[in-house]
C-alpha positions in Angstrom: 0.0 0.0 0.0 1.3 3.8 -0.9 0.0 6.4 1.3 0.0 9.9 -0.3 0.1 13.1 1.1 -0.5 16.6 0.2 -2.5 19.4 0.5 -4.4 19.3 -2.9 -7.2 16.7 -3.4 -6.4 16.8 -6.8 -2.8 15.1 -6.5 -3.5 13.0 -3.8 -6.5 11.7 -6.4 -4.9 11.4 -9.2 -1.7 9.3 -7.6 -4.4 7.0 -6.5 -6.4 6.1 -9.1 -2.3 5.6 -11.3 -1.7 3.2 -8.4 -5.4 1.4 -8.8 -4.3 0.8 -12.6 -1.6 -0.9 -11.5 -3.7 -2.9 -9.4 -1.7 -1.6 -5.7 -3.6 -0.1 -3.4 -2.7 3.4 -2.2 -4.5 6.0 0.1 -4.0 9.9 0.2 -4.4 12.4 3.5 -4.4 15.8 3.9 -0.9 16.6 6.0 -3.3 16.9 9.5 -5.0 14.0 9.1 -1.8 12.0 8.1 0.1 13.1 11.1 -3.2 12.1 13.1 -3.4 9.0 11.5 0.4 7.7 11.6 0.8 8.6 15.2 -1.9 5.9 16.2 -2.3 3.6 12.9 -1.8 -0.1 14.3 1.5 -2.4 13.4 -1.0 -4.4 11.2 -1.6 -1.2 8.9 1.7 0.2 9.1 3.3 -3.2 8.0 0.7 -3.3 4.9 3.0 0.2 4.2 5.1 0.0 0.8 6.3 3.6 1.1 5.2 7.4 1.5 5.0 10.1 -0.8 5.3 13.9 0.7 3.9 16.1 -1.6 3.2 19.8 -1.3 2.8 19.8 2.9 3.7 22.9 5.0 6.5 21.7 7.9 7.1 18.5 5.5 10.6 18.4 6.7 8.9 17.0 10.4 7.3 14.0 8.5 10.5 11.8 7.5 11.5 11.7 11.4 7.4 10.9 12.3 7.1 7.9 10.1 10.3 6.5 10.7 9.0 6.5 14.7 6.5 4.3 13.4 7.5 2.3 10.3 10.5 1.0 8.0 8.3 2.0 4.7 11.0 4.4 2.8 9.7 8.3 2.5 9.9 10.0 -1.1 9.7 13.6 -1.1 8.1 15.1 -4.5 8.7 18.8 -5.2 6.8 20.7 -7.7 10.2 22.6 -9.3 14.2 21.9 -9.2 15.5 23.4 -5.5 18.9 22.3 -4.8 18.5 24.1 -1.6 15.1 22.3 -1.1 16.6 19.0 -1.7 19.3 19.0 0.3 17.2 20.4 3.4 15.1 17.3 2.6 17.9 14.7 2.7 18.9 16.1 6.0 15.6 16.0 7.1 15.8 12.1 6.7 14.1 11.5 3.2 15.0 8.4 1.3 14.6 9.9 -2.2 13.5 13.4 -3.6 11.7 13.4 -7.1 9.6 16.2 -9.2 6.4 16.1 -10.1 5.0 15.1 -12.2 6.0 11.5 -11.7 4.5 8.1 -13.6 3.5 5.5 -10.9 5.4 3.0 -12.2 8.5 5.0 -11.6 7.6 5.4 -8.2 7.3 1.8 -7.5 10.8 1.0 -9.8 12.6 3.6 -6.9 11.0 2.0 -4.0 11.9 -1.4 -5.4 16.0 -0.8 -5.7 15.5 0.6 -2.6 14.0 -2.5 -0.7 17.0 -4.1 -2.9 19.7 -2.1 -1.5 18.5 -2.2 1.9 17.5 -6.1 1.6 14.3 -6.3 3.3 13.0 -7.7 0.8 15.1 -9.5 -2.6 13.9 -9.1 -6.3 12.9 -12.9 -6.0 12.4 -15.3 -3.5 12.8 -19.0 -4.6 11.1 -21.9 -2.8 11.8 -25.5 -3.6 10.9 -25.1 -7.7 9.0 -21.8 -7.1 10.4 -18.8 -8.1 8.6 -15.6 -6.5 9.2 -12.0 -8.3 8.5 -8.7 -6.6 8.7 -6.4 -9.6 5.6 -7.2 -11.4 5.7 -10.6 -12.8 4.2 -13.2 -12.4 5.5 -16.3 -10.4 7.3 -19.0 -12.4 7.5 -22.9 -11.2 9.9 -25.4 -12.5 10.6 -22.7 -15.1 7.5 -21.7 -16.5 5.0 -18.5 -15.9 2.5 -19.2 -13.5 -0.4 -16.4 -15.2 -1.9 -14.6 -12.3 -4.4 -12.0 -11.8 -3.1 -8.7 -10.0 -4.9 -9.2 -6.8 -3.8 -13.0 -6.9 -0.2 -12.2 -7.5 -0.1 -9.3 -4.8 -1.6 -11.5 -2.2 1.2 -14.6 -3.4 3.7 -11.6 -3.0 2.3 -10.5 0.7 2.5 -14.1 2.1 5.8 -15.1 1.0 7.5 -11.9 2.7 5.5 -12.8 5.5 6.8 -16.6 4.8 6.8 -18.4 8.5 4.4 -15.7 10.0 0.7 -16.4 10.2 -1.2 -12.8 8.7 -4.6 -12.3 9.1 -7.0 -11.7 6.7 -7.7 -8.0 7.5 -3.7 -7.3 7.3 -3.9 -9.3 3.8 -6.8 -6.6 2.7 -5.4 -3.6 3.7 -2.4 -4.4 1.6 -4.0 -5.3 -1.3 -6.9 -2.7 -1.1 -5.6 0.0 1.4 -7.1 0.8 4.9 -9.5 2.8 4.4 -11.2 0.8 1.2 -15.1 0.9 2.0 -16.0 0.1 -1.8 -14.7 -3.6 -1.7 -15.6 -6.2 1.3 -13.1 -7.7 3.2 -14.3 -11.2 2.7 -12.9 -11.1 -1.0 -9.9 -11.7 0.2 -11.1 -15.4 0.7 -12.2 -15.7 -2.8 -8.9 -14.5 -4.1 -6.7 -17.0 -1.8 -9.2 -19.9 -2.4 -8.5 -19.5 -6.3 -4.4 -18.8 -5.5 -4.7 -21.9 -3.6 -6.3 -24.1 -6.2 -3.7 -23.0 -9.5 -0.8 -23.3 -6.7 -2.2 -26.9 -6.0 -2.2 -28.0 -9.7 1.2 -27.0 -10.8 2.6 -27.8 -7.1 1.3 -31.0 -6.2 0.6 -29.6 -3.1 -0.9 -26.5 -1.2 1.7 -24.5 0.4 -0.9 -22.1 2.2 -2.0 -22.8 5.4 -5.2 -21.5 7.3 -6.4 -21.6 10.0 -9.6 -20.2 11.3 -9.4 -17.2 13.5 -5.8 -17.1 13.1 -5.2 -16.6 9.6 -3.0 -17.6 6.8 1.1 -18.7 6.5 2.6 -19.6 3.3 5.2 -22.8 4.4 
């Protein structure tokens, strides 16, 4: 999940609906409610977190230092013009990267993706047994060939096998997948999706590698 914030509607919109057509969720907040929201969000929401973009925000500079109280997600500053000065006073201010507006979603994600990759949180790919899991778009490959997934299906395969050997709920699973604050969509899809993921995994596995567990939730093994 991306979490935008800036004082205009109208960029915090339009970022969203570029991340919806890429099929990740994202949210946007005015810079009050943000700072509200951060300083109380639960772990489960802050770990569903893929990074933060600071747009136009009076005081942004405070905002690096307040999410990294809270969460790991990297913090990308985006300034409406070229400011050396600007830059630099964001770097100091803790910042991960600094880009100008305007931005194509995809580039976004590519950035936060070397960084997760340079600060190895997470790797490009994960392989399990014959199972090779990729975090950059495509779809997961077993003993060599594509394994064709829908978005949701393939960002919900993604989400388990980061959290490989930790049991995740279903609510952390949705606000990953469809950000917190989705009312549009009901929670229980996320069923539907991981009962189809399980069934395509079972063919070309042999086997399920999904646990569940009522009330407790899911781990990929």
């Amino acid at each position: 999940m991306y979490v935008i914030v800036d004082e205009r509607d109208l960029v915090t919109t339009g970022y969203r609906t570029g991340f919806d057509r890429e099929g990740v969720a994202a949210m946007g907040f005015s810079p009050g409610d943000f700072s509200d929201w951060i300083s109380a969000a639960d772990d489960p929401d802050l770990t569903a977190i893929e990074a933060i973009l600071i747009g136009d925000c009076a005081e942004r500079e405070r905002y690096p230092r307040l999410v990294k109280s809270r969460c790991k997600a990297p913090v990308i500053a985006m300034n409406d013009s070229n400011s050396l000065e600007q830059t630099l006073g964001l770097f100091a201010a803790g910042v991960d990267d600094v880009v100008r507006k305007p931005i194509h979603v995809k580039e976004i994600m590519a950035r936060v993706g070397a960084f997760n990759r340079r600060t190895m949180d997470r790797a490009e790919v994960t392989v399990i047994d014959t199972m090779n899991v990729y975090f950059d778009g495509r779809d997961p490959e077993i003993d060599g060939e594509t394994l064709t997934l829908p978005r949701r299906e393939r960002r919900i395969l993604e989400y388990l096998v980061r959290n490989r050997g930790k049991r995740v709920q279903r609510a952390q699973i949705f606000s990953a997948i469809y950000g917190v604050f989705n009312e549009d969509v009901d929670e229980c899809v996320v069923e539907s999706h991981i009962s189809k993921l399980r069934k395509k995994l079972r063919m070309r596995l042999g086997h399920d590698p999904i646990d569940s567990k009522r009330f407790l939730g899911y781990m990929f093994r």
